[in-house]
PDB file of N, CA, C, O and CB in Angstrom:
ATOM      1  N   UNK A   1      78.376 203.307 141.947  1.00  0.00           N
ATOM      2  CA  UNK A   1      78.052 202.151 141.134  1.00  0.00           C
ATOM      3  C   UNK A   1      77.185 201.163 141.909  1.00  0.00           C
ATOM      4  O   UNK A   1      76.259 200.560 141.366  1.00  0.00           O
ATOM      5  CB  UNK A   1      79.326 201.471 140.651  1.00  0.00           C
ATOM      6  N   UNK A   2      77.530 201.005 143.272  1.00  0.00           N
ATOM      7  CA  UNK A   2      76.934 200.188 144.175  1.00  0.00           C
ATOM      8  C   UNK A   2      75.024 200.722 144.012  1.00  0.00           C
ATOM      9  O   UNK A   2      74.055 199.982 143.845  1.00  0.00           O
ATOM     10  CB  UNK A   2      77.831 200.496 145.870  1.00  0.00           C
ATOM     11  N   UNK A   3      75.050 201.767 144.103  1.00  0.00           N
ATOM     12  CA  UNK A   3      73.666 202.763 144.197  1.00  0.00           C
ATOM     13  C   UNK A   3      72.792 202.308 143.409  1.00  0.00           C
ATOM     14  O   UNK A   3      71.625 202.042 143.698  1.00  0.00           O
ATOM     15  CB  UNK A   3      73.785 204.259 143.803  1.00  0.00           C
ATOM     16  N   UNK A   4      73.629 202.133 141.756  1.00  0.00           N
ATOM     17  CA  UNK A   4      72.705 201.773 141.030  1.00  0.00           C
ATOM     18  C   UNK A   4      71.919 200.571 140.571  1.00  0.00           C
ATOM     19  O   UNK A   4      70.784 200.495 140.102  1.00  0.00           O
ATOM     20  CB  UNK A   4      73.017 202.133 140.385  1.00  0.00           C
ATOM     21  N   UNK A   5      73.172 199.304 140.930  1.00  0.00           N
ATOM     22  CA  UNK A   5      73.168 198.057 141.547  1.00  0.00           C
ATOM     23  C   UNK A   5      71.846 197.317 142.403  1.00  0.00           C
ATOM     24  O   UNK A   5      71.184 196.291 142.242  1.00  0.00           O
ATOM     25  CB  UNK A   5      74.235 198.221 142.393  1.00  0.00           C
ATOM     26  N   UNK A   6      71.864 198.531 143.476  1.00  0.00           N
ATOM     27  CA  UNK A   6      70.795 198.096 144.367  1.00  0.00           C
ATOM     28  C   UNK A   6      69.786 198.398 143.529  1.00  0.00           C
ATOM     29  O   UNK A   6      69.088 197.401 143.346  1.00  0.00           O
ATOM     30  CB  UNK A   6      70.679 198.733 145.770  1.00  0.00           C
ATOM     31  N   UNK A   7      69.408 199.348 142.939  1.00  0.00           N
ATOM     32  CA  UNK A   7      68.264 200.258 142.908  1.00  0.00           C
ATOM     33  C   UNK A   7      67.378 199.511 141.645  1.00  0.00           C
ATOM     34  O   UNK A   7      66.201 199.663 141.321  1.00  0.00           O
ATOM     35  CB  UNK A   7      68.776 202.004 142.605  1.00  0.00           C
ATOM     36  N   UNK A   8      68.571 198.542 141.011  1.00  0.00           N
ATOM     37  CA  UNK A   8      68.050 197.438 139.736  1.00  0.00           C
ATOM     38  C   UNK A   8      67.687 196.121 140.040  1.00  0.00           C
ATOM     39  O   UNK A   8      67.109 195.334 139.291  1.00  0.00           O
ATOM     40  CB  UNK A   8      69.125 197.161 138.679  1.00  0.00           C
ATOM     41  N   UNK A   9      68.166 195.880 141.501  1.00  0.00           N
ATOM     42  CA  UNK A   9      67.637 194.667 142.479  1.00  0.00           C
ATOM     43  C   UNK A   9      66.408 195.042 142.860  1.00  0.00           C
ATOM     44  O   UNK A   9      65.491 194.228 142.750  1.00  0.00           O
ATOM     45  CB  UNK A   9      68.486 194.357 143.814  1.00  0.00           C
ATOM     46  N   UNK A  10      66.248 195.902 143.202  1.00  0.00           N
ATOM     47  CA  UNK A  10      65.297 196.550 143.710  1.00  0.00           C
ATOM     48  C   UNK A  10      64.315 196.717 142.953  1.00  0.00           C
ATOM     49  O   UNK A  10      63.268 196.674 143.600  1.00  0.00           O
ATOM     50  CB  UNK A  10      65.624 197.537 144.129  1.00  0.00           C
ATOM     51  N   UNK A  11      64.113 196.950 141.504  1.00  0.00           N
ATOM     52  CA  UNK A  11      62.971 197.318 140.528  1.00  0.00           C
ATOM     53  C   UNK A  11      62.649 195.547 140.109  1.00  0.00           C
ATOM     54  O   UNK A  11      61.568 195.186 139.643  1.00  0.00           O
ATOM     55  CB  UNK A  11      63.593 198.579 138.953  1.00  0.00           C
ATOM     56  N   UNK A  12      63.659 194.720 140.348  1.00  0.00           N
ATOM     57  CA  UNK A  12      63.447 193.277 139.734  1.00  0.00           C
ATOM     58  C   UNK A  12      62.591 192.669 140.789  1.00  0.00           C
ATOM     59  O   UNK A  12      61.509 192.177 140.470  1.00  0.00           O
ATOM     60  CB  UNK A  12      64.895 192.348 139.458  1.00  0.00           C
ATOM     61  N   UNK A  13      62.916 192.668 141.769  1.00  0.00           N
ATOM     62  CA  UNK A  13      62.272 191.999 143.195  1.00  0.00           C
ATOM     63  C   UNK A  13      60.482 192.976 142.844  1.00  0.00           C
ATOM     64  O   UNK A  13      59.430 192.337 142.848  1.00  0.00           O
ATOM     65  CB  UNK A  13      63.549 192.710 145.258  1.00  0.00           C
ATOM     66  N   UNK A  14      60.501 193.888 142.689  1.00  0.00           N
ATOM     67  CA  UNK A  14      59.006 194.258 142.262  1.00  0.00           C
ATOM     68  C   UNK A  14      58.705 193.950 140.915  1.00  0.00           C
ATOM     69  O   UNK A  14      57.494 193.738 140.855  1.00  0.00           O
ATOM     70  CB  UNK A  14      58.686 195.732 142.414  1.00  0.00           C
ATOM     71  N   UNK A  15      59.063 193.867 140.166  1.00  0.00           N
ATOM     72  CA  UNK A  15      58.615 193.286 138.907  1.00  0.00           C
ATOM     73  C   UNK A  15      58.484 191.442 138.595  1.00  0.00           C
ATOM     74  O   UNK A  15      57.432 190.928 138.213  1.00  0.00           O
ATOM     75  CB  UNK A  15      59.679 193.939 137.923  1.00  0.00           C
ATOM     76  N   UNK A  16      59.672 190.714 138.832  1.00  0.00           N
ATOM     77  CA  UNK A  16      59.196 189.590 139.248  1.00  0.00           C
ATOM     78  C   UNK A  16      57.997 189.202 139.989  1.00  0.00           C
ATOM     79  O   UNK A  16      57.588 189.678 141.048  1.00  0.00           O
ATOM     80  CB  UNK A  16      59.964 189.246 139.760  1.00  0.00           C
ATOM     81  N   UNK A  17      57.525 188.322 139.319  1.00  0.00           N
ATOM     82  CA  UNK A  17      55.941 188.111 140.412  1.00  0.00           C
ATOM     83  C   UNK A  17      55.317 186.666 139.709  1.00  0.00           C
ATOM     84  O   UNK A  17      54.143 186.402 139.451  1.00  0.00           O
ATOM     85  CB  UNK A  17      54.371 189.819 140.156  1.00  0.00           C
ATOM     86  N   UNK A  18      56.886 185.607 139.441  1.00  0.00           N
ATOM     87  CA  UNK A  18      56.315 184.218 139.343  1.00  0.00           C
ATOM     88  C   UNK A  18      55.680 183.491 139.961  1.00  0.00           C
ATOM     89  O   UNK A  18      54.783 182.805 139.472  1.00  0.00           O
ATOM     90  CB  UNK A  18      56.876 183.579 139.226  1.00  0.00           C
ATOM     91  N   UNK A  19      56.072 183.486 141.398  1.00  0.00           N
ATOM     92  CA  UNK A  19      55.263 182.479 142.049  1.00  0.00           C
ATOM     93  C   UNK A  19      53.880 183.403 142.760  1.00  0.00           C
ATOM     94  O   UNK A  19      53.134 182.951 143.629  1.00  0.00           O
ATOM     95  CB  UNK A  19      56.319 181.598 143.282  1.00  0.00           C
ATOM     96  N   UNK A  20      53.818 184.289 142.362  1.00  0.00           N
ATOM     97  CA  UNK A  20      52.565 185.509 143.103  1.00  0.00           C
ATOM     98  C   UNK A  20      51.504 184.390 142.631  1.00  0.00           C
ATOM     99  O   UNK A  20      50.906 183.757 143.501  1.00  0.00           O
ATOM    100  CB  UNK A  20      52.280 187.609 142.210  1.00  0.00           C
ATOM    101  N   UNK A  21      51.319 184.198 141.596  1.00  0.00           N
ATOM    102  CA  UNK A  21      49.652 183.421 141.257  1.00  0.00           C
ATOM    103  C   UNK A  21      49.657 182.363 142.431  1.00  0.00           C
ATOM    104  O   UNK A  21      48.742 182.226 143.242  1.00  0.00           O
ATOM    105  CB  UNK A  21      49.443 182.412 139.400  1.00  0.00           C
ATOM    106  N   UNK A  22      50.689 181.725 142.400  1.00  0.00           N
ATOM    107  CA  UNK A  22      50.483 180.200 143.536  1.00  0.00           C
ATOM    108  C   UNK A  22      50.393 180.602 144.638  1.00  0.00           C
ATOM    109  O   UNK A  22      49.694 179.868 145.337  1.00  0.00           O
ATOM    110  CB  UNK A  22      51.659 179.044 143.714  1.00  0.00           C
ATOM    111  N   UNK A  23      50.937 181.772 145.316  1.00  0.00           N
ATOM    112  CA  UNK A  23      50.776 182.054 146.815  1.00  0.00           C
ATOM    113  C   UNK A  23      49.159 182.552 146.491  1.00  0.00           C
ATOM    114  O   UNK A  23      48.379 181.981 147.253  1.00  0.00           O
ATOM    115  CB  UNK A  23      52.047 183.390 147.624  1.00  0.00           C
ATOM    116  N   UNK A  24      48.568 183.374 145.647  1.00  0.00           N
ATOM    117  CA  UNK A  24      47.314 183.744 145.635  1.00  0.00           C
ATOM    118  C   UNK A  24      46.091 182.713 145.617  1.00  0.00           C
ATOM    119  O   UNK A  24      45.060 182.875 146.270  1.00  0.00           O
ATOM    120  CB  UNK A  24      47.275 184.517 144.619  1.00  0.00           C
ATOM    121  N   UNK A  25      46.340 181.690 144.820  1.00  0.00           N
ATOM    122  CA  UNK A  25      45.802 180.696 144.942  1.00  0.00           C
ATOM    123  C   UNK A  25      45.811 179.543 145.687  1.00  0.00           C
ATOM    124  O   UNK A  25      45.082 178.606 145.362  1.00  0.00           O
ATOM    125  CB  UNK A  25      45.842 180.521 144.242  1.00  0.00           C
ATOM    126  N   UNK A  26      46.801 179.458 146.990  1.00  0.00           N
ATOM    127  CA  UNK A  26      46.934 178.786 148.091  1.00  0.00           C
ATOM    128  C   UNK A  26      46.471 179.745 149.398  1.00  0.00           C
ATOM    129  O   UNK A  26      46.610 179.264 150.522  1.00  0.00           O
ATOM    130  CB  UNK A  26      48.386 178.284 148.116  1.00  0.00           C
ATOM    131  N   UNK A  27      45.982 180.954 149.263  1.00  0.00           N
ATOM    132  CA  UNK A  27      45.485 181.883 150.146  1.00  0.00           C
ATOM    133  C   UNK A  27      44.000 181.856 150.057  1.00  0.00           C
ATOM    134  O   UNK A  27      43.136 182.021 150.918  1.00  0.00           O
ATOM    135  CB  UNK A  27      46.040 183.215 149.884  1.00  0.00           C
ATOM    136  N   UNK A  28      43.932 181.572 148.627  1.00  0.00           N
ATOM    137  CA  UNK A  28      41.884 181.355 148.664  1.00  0.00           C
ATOM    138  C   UNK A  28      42.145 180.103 149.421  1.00  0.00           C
ATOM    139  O   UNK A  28      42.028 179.980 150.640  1.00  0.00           O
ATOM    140  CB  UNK A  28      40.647 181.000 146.749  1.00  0.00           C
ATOM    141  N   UNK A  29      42.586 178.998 148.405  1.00  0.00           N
ATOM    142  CA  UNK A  29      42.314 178.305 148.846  1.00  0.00           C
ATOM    143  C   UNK A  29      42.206 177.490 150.760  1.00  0.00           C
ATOM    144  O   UNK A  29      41.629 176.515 151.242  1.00  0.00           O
ATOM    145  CB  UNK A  29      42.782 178.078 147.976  1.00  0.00           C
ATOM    146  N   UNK A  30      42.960 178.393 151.202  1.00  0.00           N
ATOM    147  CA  UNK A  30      42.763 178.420 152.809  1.00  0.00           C
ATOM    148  C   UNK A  30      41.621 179.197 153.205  1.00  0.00           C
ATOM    149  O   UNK A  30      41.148 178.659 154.206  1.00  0.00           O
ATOM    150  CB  UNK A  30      43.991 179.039 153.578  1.00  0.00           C
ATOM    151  N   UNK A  31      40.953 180.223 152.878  1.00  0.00           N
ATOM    152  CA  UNK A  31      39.849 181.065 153.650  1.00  0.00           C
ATOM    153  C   UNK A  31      39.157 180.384 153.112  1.00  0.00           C
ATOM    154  O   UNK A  31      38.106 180.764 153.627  1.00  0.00           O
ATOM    155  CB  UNK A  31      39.552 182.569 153.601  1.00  0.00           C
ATOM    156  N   UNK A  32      38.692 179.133 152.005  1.00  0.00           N
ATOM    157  CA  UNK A  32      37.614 178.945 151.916  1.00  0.00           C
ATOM    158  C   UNK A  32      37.618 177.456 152.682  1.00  0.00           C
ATOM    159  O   UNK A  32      36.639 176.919 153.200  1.00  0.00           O
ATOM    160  CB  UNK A  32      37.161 179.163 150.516  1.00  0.00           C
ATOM    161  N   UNK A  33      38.774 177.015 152.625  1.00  0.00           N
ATOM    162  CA  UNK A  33      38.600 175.754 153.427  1.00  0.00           C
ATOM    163  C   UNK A  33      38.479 176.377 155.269  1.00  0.00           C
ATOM    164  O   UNK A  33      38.287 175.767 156.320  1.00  0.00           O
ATOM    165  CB  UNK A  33      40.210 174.570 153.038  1.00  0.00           C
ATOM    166  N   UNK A  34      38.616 177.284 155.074  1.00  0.00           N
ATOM    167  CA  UNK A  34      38.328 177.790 156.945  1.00  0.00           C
ATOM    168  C   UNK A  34      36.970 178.273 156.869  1.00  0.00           C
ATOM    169  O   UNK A  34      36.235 177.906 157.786  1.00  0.00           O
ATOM    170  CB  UNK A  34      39.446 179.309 157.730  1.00  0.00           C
ATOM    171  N   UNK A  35      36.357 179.194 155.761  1.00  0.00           N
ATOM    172  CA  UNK A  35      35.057 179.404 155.819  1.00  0.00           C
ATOM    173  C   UNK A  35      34.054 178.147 155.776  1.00  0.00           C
ATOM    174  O   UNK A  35      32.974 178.106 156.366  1.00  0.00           O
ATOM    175  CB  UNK A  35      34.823 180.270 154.801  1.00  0.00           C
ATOM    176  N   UNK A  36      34.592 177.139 154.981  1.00  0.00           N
ATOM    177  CA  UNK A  36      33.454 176.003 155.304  1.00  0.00           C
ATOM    178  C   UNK A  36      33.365 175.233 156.202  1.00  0.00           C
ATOM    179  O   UNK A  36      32.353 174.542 156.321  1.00  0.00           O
ATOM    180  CB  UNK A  36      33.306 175.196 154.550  1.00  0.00           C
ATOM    181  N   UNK A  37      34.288 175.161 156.971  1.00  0.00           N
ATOM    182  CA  UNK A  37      35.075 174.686 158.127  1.00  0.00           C
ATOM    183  C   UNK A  37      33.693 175.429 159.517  1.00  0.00           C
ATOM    184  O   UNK A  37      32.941 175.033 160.408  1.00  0.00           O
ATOM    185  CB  UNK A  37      37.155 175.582 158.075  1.00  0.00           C
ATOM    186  N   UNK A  38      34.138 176.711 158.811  1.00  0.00           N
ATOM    187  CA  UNK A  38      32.681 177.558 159.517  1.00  0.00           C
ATOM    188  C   UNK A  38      31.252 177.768 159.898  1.00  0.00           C
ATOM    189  O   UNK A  38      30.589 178.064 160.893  1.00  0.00           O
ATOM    190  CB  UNK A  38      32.523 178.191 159.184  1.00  0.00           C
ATOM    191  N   UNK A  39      31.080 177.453 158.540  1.00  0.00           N
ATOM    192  CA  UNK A  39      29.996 176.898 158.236  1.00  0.00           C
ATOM    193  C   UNK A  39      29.104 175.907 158.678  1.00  0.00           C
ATOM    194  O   UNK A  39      27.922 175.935 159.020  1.00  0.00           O
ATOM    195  CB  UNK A  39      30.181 176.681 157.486  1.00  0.00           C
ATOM    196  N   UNK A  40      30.153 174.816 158.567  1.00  0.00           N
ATOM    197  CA  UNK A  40      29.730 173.117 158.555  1.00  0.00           C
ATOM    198  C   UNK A  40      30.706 172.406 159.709  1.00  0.00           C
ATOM    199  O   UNK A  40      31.648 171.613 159.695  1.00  0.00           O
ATOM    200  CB  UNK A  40      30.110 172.260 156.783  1.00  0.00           C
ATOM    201  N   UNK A  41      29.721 173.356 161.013  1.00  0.00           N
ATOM    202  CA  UNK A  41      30.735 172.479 162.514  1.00  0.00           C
ATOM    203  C   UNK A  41      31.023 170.738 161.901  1.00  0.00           C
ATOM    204  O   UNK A  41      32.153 170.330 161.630  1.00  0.00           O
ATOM    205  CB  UNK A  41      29.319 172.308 164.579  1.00  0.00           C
ATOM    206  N   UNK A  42      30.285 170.243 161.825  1.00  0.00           N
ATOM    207  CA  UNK A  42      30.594 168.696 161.689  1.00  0.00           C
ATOM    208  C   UNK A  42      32.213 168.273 160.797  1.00  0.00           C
ATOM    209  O   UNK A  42      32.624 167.114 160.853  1.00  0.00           O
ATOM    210  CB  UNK A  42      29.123 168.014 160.709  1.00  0.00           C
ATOM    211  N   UNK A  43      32.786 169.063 160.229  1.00  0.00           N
ATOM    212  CA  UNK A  43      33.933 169.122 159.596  1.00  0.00           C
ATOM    213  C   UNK A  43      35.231 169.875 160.007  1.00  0.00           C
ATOM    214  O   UNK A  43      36.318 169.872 159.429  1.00  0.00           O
ATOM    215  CB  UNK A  43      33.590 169.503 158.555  1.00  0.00           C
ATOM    216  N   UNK A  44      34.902 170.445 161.012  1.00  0.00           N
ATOM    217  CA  UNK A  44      36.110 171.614 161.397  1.00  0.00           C
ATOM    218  C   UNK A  44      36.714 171.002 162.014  1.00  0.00           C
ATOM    219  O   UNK A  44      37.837 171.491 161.898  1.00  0.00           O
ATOM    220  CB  UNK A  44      35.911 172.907 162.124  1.00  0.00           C
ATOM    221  N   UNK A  45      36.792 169.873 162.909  1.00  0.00           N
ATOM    222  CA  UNK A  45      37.432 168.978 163.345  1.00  0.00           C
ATOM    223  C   UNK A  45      38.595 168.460 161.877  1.00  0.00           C
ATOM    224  O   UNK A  45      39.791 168.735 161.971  1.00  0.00           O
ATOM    225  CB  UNK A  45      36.270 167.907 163.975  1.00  0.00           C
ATOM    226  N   UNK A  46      38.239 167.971 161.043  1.00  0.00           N
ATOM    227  CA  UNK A  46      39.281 167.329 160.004  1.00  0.00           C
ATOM    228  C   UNK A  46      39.794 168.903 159.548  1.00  0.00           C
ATOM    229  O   UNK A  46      40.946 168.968 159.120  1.00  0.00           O
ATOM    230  CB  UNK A  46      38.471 166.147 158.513  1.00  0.00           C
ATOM    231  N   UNK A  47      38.991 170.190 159.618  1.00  0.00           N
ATOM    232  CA  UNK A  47      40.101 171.093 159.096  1.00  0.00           C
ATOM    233  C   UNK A  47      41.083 171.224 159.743  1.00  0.00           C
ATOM    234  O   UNK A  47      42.200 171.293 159.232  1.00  0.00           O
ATOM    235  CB  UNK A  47      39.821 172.252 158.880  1.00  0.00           C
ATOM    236  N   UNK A  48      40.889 171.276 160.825  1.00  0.00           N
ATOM    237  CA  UNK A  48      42.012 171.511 161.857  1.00  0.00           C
ATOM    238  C   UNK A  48      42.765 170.457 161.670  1.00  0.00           C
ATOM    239  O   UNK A  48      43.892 170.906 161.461  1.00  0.00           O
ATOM    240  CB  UNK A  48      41.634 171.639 163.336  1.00  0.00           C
ATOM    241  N   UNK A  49      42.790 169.454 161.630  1.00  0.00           N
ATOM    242  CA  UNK A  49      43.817 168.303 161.563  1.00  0.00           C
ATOM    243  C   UNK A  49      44.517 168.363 160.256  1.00  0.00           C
ATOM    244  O   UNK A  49      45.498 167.620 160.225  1.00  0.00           O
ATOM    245  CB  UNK A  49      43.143 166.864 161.726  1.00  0.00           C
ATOM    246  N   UNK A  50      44.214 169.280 158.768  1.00  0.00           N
ATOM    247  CA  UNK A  50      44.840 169.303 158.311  1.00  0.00           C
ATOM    248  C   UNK A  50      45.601 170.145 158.274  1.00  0.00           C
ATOM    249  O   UNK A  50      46.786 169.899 158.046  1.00  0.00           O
ATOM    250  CB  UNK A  50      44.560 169.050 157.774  1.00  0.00           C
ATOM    251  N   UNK A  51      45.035 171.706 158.542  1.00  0.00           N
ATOM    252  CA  UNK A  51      45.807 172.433 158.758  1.00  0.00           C
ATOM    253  C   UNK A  51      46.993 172.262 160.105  1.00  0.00           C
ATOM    254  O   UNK A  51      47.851 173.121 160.308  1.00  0.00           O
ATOM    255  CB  UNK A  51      45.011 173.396 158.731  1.00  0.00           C
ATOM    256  N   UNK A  52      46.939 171.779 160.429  1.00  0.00           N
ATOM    257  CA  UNK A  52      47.780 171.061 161.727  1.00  0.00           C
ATOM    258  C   UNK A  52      48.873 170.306 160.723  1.00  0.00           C
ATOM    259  O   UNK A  52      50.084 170.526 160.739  1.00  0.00           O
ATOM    260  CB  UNK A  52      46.675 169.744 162.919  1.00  0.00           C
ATOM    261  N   UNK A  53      48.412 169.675 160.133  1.00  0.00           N
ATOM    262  CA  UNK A  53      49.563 168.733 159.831  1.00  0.00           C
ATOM    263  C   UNK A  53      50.378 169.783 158.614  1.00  0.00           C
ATOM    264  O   UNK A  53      51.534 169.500 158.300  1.00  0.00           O
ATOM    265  CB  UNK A  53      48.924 166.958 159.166  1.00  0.00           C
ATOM    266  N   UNK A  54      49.651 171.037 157.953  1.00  0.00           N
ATOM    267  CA  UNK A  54      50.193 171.457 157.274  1.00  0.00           C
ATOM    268  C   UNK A  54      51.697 172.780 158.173  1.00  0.00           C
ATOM    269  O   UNK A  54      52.754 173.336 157.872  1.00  0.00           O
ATOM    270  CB  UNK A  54      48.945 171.858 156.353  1.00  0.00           C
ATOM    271  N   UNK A  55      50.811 172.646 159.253  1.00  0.00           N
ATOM    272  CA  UNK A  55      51.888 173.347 160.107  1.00  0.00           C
ATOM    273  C   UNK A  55      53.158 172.521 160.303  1.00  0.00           C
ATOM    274  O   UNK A  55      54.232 173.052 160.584  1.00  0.00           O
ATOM    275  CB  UNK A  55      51.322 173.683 161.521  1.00  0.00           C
ATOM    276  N   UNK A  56      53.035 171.493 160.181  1.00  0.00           N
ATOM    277  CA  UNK A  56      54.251 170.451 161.277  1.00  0.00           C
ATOM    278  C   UNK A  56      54.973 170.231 159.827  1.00  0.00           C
ATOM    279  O   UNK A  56      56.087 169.714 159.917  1.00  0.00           O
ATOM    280  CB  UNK A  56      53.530 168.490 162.400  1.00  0.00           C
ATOM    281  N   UNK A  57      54.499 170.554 158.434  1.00  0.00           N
ATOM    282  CA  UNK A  57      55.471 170.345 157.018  1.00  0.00           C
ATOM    283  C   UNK A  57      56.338 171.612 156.947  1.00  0.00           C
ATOM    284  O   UNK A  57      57.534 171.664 156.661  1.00  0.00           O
ATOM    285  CB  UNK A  57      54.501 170.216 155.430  1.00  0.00           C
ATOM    286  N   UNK A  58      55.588 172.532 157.231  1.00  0.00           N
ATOM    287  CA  UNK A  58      56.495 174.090 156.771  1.00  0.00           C
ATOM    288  C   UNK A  58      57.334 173.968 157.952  1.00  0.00           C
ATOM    289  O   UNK A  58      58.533 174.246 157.935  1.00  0.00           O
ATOM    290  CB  UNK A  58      55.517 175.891 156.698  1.00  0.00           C
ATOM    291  N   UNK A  59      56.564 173.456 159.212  1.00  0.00           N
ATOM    292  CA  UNK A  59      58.145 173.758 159.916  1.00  0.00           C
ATOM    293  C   UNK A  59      58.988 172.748 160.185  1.00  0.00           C
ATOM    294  O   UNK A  59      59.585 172.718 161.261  1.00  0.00           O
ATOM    295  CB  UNK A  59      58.126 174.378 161.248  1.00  0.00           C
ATOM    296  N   UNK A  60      59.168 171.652 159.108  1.00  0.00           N
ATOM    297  CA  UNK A  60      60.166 170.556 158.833  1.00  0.00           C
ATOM    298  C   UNK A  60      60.698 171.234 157.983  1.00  0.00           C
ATOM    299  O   UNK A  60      61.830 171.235 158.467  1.00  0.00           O
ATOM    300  CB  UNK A  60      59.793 169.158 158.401  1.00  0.00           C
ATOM    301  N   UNK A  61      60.801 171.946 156.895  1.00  0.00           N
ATOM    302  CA  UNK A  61      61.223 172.589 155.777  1.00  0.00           C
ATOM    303  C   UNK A  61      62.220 172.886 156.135  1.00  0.00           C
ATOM    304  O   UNK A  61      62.448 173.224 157.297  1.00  0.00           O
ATOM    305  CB  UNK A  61      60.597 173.532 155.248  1.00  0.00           C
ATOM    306  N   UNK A  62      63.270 172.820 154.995  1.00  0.00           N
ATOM    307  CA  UNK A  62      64.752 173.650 155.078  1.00  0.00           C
ATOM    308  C   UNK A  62      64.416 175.034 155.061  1.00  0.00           C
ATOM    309  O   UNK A  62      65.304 175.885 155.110  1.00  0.00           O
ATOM    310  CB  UNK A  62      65.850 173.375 153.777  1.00  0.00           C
TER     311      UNK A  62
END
């Protein structure tokens, strides 16, 4: 019974895929703020400072 249990956790965890759009769209949205970052030395300075500060939030997070 346990077997089959898992195996329906298991088909849900792949079929669920609510928050998939927002992680997809917070993943562009990072390569393109690093590609322009690339681009346009005069700005990579403030990317880094945000992505910096976005580091020091996730790892305040519960």
């Amino acid at each position: 019974m346990k077997s089959i249990f898992k195996q329906i956790v298991q088909l849900r965890i792949w079929i669920d895929n609510k928050g998939q759009d927002m992680v997809e769209y917070a993943l562009m949205a990072g390569f393109i703020t690093i590609a322009v970052g690339a681009a346009y030395p005069p700005i990579s300075d403030d990317v880094s400072i945000i992505f910096s500060k976005i580091q020091s939030l996730v790892e305040e997070a519960p």
